[in-house]
Legacy VTK file of the C-alpha trace (Angstrom):
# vtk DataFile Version 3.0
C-alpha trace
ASCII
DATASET POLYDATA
POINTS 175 float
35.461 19.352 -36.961
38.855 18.141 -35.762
40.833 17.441 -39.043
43.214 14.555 -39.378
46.970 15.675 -38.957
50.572 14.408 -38.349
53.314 17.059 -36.474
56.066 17.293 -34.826
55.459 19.084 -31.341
57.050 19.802 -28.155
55.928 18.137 -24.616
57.218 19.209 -21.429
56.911 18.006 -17.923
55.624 14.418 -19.793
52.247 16.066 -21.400
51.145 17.549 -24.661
47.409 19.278 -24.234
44.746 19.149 -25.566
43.131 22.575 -25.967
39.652 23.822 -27.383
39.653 27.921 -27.217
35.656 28.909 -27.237
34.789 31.211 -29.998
34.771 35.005 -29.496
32.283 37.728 -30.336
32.885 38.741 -33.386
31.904 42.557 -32.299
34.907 43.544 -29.978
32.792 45.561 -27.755
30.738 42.482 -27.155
33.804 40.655 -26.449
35.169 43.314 -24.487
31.698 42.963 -22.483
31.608 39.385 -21.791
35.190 39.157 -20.859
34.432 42.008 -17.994
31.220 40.368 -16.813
32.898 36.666 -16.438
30.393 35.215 -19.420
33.179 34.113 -21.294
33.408 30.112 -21.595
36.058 29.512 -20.206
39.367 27.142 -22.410
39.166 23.765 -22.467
42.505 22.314 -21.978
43.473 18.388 -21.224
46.224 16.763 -20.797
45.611 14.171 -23.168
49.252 12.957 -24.426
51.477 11.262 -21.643
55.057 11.165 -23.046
57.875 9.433 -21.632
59.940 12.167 -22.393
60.483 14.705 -19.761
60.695 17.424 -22.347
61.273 17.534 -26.426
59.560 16.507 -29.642
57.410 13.899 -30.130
55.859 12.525 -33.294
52.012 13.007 -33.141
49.251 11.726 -35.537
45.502 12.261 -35.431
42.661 10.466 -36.765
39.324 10.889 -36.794
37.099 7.991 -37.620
33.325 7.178 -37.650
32.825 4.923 -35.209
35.406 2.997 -32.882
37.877 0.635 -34.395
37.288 -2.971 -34.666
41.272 -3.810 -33.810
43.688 -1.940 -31.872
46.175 -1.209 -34.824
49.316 -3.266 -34.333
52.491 -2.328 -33.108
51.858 -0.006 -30.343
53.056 -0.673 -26.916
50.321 1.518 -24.974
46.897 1.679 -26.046
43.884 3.057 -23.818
40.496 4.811 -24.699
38.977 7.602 -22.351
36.094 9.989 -23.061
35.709 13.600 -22.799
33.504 16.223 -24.250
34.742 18.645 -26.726
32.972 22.018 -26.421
32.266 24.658 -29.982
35.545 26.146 -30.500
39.741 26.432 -32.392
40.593 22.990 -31.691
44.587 22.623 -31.126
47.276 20.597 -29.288
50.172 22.587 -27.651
52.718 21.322 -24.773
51.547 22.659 -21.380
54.155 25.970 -21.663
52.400 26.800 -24.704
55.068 27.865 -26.777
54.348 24.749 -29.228
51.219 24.732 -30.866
48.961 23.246 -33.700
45.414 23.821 -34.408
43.610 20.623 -35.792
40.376 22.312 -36.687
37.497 23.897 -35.179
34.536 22.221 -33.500
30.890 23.819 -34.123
28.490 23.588 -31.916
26.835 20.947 -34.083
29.736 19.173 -33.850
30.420 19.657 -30.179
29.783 16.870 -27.405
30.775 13.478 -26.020
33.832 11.693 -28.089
36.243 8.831 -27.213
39.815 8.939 -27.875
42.248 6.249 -28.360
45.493 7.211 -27.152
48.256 5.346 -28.989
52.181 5.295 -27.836
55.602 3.546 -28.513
58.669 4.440 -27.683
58.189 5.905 -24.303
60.739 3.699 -22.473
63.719 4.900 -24.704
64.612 8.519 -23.094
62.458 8.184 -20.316
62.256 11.108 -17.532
64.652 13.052 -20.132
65.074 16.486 -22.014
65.655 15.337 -25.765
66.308 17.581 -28.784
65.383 14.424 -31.085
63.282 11.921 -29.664
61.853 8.502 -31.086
58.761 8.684 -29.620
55.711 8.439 -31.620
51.807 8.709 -30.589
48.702 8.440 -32.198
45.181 9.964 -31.300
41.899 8.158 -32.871
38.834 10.216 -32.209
35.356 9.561 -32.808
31.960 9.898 -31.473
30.228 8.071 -28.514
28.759 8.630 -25.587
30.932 8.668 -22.124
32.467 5.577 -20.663
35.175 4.274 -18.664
38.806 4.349 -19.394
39.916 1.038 -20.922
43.568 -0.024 -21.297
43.991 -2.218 -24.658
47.759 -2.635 -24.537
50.357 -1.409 -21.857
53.628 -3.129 -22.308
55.971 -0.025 -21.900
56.939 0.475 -18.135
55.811 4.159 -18.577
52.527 2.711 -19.243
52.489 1.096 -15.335
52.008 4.977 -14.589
49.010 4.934 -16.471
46.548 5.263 -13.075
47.771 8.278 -12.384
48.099 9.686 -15.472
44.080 8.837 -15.857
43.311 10.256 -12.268
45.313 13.356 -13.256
43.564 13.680 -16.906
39.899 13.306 -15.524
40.272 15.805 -12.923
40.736 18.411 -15.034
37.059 17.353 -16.829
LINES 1 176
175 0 1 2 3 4 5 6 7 8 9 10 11 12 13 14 15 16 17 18 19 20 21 22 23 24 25 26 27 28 29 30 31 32 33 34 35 36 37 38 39 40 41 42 43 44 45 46 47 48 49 50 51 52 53 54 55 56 57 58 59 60 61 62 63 64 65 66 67 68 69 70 71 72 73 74 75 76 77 78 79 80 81 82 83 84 85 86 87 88 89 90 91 92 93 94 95 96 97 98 99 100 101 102 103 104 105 106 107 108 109 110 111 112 113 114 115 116 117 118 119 120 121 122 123 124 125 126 127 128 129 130 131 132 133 134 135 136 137 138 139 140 141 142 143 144 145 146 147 148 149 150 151 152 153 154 155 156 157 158 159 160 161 162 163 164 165 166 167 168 169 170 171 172 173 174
């Protein structure tokens, strides 16, 4: 299951993934064998966090909960919920480059299928469309279970947020 968590982490090019790696045979000849014949499932990666930040870290914190929440919690400027599935496998968020990196659990196949997220931001209007070595941007990532549904926007008073569109278009082609 994913855990809860709160990191620092590095975006670049305005997106921090999401990435589920599938499980491996635990024989290495097996592995070996289903690598070769194209049977491997293939990684599940999403670009789930849209930072205003061209590049740098950004403060991330993830929830899970057990059912959507009855408020949006106050004081975020951007709030929007989208669905996607979450195959079995090492659950982690890593900026696109994937040089930053940190695993928030693993997914079984029990726990494995349709989810919403609710992507919380503030602060992406400060260093917008820069390279920052300290940045005072902050996000938040609510997960729970539920079956698949429409992006909604709850909040979007930042001017990054006006992007939002194509940021969605972007994110659910890669479903």
């Amino acid at each position: 299951m994913i855990q809860p968590a709160e990191f620092t982490i590095s975006a670049w090019s305005h997106l921090v993934d999401l990435v589920v790696d599938p499980p491996q045979p635990k024989d290495p000849i097996e592995a070996l064998k289903a690598a070769q014949s194209g049977k491997t499932p293939p990684t599940l990666r999403v670009p789930l966090v849209f930072t205003g930040i061209y590049g740098g870290p950004i403060h991330l914190t993830i929830e899970v909960l057990d059912h959507e929440p009855d408020t949006v919690a106050p004081g975020w400027e951007d709030v929007a919920d989208v669905s996607l599935v979450i195959p079995e496998g090492k659950v982690h968020f890593n900026g696109p480059t994937g040089s930053d990196s940190h695993e928030v659990g693993f997914m079984s196949a029990a726990e494995a299928g349709s989810y919403r997220a609710r992507l919380h931001a503030v602060g992406r209007d400060l260093d917008y469309d820069v390279v920052v070595e300290e940045s005072k941007e902050r996000h938040l990532v609510q997960f729970w279970k539920a079956p698949f549904a429409n992006t909604i926007v709850l909040a979007n008073a930042s001017s990054v947020s006006k992007s939002l569109p194509r940021f969605v278009a972007m994110w659910q082609s890669n479903l």
